[in-house]
mmCIF file of the C-alpha atoms, coordinates in Angstrom:
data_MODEL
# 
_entry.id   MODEL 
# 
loop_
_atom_site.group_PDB 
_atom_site.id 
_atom_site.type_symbol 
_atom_site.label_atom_id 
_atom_site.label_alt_id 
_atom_site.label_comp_id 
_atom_site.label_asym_id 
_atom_site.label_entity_id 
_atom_site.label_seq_id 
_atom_site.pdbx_PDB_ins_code 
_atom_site.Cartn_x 
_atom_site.Cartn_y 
_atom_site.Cartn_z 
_atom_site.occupancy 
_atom_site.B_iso_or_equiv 
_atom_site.pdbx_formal_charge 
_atom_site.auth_seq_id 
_atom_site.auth_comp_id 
_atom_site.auth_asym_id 
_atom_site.auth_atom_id 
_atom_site.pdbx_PDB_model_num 
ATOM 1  C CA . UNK A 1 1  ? -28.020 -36.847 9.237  1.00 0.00 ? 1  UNK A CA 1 
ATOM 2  C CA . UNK A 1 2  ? -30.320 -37.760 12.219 1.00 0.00 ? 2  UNK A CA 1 
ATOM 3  C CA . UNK A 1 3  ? -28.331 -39.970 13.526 1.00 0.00 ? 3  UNK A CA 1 
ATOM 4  C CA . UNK A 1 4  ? -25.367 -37.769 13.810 1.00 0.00 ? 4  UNK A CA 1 
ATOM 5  C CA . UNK A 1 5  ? -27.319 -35.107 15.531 1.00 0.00 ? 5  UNK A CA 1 
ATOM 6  C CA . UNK A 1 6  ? -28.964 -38.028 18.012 1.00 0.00 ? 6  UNK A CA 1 
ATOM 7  C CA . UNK A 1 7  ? -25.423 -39.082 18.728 1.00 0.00 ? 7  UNK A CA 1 
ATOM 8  C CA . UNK A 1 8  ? -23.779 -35.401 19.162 1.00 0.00 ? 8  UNK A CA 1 
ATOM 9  C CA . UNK A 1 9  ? -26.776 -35.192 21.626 1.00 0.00 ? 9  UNK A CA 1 
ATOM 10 C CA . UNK A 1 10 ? -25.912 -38.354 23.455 1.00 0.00 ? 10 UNK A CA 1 
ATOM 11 C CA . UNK A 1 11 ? -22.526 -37.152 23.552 1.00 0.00 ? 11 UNK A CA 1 
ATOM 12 C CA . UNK A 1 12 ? -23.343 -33.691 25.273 1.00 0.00 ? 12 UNK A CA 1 
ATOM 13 C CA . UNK A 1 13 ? -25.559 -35.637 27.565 1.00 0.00 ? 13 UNK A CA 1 
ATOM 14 C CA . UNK A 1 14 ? -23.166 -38.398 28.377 1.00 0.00 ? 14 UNK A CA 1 
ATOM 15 C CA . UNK A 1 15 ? -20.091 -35.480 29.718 1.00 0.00 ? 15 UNK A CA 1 
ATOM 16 C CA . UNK A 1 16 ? -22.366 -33.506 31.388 1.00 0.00 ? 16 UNK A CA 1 
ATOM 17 C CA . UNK A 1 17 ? -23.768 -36.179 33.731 1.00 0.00 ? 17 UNK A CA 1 
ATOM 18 C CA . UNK A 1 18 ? -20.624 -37.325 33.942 1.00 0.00 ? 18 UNK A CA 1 
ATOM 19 C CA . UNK A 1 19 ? -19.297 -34.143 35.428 1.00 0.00 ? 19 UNK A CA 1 
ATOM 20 C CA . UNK A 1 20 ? -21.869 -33.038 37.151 1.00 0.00 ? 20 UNK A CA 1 
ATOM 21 C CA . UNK A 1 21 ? -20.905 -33.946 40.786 1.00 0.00 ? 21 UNK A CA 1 
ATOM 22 C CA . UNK A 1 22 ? -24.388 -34.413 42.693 1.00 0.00 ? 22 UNK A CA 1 
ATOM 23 C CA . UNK A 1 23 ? -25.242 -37.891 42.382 1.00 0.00 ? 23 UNK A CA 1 
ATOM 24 C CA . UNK A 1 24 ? -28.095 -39.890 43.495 1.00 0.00 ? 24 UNK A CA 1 
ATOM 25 C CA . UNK A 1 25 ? -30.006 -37.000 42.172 1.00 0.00 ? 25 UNK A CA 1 
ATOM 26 C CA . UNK A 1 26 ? -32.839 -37.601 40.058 1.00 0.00 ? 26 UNK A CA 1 
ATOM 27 C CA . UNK A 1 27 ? -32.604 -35.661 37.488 1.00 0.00 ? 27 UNK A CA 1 
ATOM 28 C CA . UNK A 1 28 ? -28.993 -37.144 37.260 1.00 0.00 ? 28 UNK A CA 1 
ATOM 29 C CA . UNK A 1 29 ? -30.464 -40.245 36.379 1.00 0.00 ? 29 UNK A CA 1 
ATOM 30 C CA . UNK A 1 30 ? -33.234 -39.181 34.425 1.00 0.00 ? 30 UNK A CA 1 
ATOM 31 C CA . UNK A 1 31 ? -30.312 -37.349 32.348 1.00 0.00 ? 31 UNK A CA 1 
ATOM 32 C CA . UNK A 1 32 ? -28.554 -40.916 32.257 1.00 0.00 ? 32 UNK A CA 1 
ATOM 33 C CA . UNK A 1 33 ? -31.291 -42.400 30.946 1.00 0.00 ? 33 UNK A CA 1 
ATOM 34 C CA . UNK A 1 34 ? -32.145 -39.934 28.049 1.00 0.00 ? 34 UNK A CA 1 
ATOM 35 C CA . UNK A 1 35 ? -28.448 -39.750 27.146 1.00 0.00 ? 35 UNK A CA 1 
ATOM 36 C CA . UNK A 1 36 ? -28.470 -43.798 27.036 1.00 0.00 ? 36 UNK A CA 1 
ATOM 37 C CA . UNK A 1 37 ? -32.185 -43.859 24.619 1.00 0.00 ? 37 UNK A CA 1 
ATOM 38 C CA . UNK A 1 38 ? -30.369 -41.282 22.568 1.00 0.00 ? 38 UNK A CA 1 
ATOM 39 C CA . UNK A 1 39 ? -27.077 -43.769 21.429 1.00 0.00 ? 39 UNK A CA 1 
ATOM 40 C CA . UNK A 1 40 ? -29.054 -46.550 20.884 1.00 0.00 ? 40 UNK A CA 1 
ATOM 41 C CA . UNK A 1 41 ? -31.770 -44.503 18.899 1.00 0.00 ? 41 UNK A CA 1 
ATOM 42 C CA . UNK A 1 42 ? -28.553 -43.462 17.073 1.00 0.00 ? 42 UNK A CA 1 
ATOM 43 C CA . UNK A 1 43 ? -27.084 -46.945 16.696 1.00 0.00 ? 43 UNK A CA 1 
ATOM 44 C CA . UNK A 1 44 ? -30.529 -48.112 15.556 1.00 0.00 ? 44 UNK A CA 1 
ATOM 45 C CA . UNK A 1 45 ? -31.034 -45.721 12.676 1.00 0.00 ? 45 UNK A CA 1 
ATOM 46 C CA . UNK A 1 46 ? -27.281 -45.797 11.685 1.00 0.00 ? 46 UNK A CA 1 
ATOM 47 C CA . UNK A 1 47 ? -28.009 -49.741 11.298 1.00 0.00 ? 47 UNK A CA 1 
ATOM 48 C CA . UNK A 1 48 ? -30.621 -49.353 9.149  1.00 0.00 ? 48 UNK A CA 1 
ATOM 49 C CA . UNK A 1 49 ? -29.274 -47.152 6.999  1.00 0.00 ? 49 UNK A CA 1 
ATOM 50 C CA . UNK A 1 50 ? -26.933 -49.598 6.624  1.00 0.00 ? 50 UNK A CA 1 
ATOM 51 C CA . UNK A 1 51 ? -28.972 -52.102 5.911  1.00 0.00 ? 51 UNK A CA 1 
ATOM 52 C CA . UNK A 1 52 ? -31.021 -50.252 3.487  1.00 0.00 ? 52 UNK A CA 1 
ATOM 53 C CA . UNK A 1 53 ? -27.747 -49.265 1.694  1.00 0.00 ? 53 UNK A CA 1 
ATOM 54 C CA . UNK A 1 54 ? -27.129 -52.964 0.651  1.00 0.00 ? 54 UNK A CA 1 
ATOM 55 C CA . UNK A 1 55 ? -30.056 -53.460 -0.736 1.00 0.00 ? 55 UNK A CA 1 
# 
C-alpha cells in the first residue's frame, strides 16, 4: 500500500515539474529531486515486498 501511494506521489511530482515552465529555478529542482527519492523509495519497498513474498 505504501508503495503505491509513494509512487502516485512521484507521479504528481514528476508532471508537474515537467510542466511547469520556469526552469533553472530552484525549487524546480528541489521538486526534481523529491519526485526522483520518491520512485526509488517506491521501487525499493515494492522489491522487498517481493522478496519477502518468496520466502
Amino acid at each position: 500500500m505504501m508503495q503505491l501511494v509513494l509512487a502516485a506521489l512521484f507521479t504528481v511530482l514528476f508532471f508537474v515539474w515537467l510542466i511547469l515552465p520556469l526552469p533553472g529555478q530552484v525549487y524546480l529542482k528541489l521538486l526534481g529531486m523529491l519526485g526522483s527519492a520518491l520512485g526509488v523509495t517506491s521501487m525499493v519497498l515494492s522489491y522487498r515486498a517481493e522478496e519477502k513474498n518468496k520466502k
